[in-house]
C-alpha positions, 0 to 999 in steps of 0.5 A: 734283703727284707725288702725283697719280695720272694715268689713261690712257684705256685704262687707265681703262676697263680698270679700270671694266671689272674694277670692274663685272665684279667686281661680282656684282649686275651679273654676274645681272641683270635689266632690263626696258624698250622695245626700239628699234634692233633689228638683226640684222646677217649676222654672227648677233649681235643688237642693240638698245636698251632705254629708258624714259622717262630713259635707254636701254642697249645690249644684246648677244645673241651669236649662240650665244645667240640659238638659246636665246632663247625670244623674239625682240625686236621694236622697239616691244616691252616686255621684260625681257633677262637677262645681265650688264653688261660694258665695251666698254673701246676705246669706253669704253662699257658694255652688257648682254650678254644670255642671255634675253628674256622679252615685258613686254607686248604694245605698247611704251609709246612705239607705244600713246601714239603710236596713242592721239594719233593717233586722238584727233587724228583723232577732233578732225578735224584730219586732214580732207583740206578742212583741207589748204592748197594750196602756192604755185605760185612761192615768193618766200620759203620757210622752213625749220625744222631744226637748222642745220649738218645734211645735212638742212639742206644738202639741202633747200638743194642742191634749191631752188637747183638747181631754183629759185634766185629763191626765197629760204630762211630758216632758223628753226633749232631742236634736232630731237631731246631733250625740248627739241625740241618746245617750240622747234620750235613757237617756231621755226614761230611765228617764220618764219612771222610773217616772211611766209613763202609756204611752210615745209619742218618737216624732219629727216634718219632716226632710230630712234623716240625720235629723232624722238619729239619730232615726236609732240608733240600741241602741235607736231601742233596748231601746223601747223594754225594758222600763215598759210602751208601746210606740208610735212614732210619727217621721217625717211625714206619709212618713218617716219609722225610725228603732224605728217605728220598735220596737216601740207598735205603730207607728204614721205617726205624733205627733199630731197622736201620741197623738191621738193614746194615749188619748180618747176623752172626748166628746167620754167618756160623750156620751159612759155614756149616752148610758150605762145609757139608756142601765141600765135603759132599762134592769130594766124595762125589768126586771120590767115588766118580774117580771109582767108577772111572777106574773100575771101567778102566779094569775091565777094558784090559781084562777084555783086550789084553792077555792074562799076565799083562791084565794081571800087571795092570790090575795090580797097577790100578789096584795101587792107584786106586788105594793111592787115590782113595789115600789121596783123597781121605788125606784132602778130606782131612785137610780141608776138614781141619782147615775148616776147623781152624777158620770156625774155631778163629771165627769164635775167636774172634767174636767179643762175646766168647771172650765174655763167656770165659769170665771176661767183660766189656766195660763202657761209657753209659753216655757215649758207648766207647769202650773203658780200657784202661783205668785211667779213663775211669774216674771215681764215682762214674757210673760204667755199663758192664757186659757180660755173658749173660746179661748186663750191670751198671756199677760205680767206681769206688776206686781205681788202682794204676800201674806204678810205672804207667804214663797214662793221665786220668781223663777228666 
């Protein structure tokens, strides 16, 4: 052991940096590839990555060289940056600080092959307003397909139980990202919905380009027009377009619009019934007082044509059809108000967040969102997420009592 020799960080990168600084090939080099990240931030330095289809680098274009610069990169563009590689030793990371750039060629190669299927896929007509699907208007069962722990995942999550938590979400998790994505996010669309989903959110948070390349995937665009229920995606922010917006029943700047898109709202729903009730009760009281109108017509055509002892036997007649009418009528009021009472007093019921107002919670899994409801399912010293009526807790499991006779097994 003592004759091994033990780096620490700094003194490691500090060394790789005197390795490559001493080497002149990496002192006048030129690197050619597609420009993506570009920023320009106030302090008057430039910023961004080159790439090609493997890997990518960071380059730097300090400010007093950015005077010099015959061209200013643009994302997208293919060019070739002149300088020399140099270590970022507190990071432990390398990158090329440039002096020149010079324009490879008019249309990055990402950007052309991004025109070149979405033309050919509009060509094949799979853009076609007719081909888009109406969504449900009241979603029992709603899939989701992300990576699983992301914020885009928690926001879609924190839309749909604020606006309509009757709705269930199921997750179908798939990586959003690398050269791996597409082929398991086609699988992970496939999957939810042969479950018998109403509606499926494909959503993934911002990004640069490459990032959300895999969303340029012809077999994924091809995908969206095949599965059962209709679907919406929610990609990157309002600036980003992806083939999938192309072929996709509706297309949402974000996920959180995405779901949005999906669900009603609830306090939307509560008030569209009390305006139907009203609407009801108006329109039997109209008909009450139409049926009034129409007897008291009836009244004075036999006191016209009839003798004084006949009209004096129909007007006591319709006297008690009228008060058996109005009886009638007042008791359908009454009924259709107490019906109405019930479906409202159900609905509330039925609502996950009345029950929590009454001293109840829900409990659920921080990493996955499913819901705890057994203690089995809680092992010690797990962190949960607790709702609450008003507001939200995250607590650890000290300990955890199970029924005497429970047949349950603790999940690992």
């Amino acid at each position: 052991m003592s004759d091994i020799r033990i780096f620490s960080v700094s003194a490691l990168n500090a060394y790789m940096r005197r390795l490559i600084e001493s080497d002149q090939l990496l002192q006048d080099v030129w690197i050619e590839g597609e420009v993506s990240n570009f920023r320009t931030p106030s302090s008057g330095h430039l910023y961004f990555t080159l790439k090609d289809a493997y890997a990518e680098l960071r380059v730097v274009v300090w400010r007093d060289k950015v005077q010099r610069l015959t061209h200013q990169p643009q994302n997208g563009e293919r060019i070739r940056a002149h300088g020399h590689v140099n270590v970022y030793a507190q990071g432990g990371t390398y990158q090329l600080h440039a002096d020149a750039v010079q324009l490879a060629a008019v249309q990055g190669d990402l950007m052309a092959q991004f025109r070149a299927l979405w033309a050919k896929l509009e060509a094949e007509g799979l853009f076609r307003p007719e081909l888009k699907r109406a969504l449900p208007r009241f979603p029992r069962r709603i899939g989701v397909v992300t990576a699983e722990g992301t914020a885009a995942f928690q926001d879609v999550c924190n839309v749909l139980r604020r606006r309509y938590p009757l709705a269930e979400i199921w997750l179908s998790p798939a990586p959003v990202q690398g050269p791996e994505a597409a082929p398991r996010l086609i699988a992970a669309l496939q999957q939810v919905d042969a479950l018998g989903v109403d509606v499926i959110l494909l959503v993934r948070g911002g990004g640069s380009t490459e990032d959300l390349w895999c969303f340029n995937d012809e077999q994924l665009a091809r995908t969206l027009r095949t599965t059962r229920a209709p679907v919406i995606t929610g990609i990157g922010h309002e600036i980003d377009t992806t083939l999938v917006d192309g072929t996709a029943d509706q297309r949402a700047p974000t996920p959180s619009a995405a779901a949005e898109m999906a669900t009603p709202d609830i306090a939307n729903l509560r008030d569209e019934l009390a305006r139907y009730s009203e609407r009801m009760k108006n329109a039997l009281m109209s008909r009450l007082q139409q049926a009034r109108v129409e007897l008291d017509g009836v009244k004075q055509a036999l006191r016209l044509v009839s003798p004084r002892a006949r009209l004096e036997g129909e007007r006591q007649r319709l006297d008690v059809l009228s008060l058996r009418l109005e009886h009638a009528m007042r008791a359908y009021l009454q009924r259709t108000a107490e019906r109405l009472a019930v479906q409202a007093r159900a609905l509330e019921h039925a609502n996950p967040l009345s029950l929590l107002a009454r001293g109840y919670a829900i409990v659920s899994d921080p990493t996955t969102g499913k819901p705890i409801t057994s203690a089995a399912q809680a092992m010690p010293n797990a962190d949960l997420n607790v709702q609450l009526a008003s507001g939200y807790l995250q607590v650890r499991v000290r300990q955890r009592t199970l029924p005497v006779d429970s047949t349950e097994r603790p999940t690992r």
